[in-house]
C-alpha positions in Angstrom: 47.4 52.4 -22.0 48.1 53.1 -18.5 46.2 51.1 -15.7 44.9 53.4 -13.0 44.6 52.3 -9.4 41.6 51.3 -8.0 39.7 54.2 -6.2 37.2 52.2 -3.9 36.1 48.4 -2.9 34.5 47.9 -5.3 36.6 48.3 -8.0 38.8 45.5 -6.3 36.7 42.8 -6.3 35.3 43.1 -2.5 32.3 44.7 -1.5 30.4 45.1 1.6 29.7 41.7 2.0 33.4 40.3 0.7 33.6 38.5 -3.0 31.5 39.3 -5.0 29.2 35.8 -5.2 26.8 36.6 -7.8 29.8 37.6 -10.4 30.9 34.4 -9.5 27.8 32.5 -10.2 27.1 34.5 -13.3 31.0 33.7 -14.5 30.3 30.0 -13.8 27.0 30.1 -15.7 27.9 32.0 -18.7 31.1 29.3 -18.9 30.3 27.0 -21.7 33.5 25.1 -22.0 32.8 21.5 -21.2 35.8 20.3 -20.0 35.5 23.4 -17.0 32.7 21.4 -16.1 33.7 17.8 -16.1 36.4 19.6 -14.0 33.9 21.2 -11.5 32.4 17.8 -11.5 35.1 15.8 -10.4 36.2 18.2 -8.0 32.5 17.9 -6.5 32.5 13.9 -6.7 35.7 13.8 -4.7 34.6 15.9 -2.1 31.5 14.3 -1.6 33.6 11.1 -1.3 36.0 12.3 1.1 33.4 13.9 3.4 30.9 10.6 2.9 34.7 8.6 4.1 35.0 11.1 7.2 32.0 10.7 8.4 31.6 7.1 8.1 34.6 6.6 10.4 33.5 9.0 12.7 30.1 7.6 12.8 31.9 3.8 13.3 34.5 5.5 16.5 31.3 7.3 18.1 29.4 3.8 18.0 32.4 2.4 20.1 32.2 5.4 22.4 29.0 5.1 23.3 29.0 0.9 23.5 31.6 1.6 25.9 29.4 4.3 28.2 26.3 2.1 27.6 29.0 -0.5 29.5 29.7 1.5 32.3 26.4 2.3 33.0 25.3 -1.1 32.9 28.2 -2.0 35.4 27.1 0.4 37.5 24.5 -0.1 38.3 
């Protein structure tokens, strides 16, 4: 059998708008294997982690910033 090339976009997977996001969706929800999913999961978990980490300490250095305006302000006046 001899593979032809593709002939437009959408043959290759992009579209007007890029990827294709609904295949992909559809893909993901016709995927019954269980272990894809503890996968998915655990990938989701850790991101929500490292992003809940991230913006913990940036929350902690932007109280220090502003301590440290509030204290300039106060000096100055």
């Amino acid at each position: 059998m001899t593979r032809r090339a593709p002939t437009d976009q959408t043959e290759t997977g992009f579209g007007a708008d890029g990827w294709r996001l609904s295949s992909a969706v559809g893909r993901f929800g016709r995927d019954t294997s269980g272990a894809t999913m503890i996968e998915y999961g655990l990938i989701a978990g850790l991101t929500f982690l490292a992003i809940v980490g991230a913006l913990r300490y940036y929350a902690e250095r932007l109280e220090v910033m502003y301590q440290i305006i509030g204290a300039a302000v106060m000096k100055s006046t």
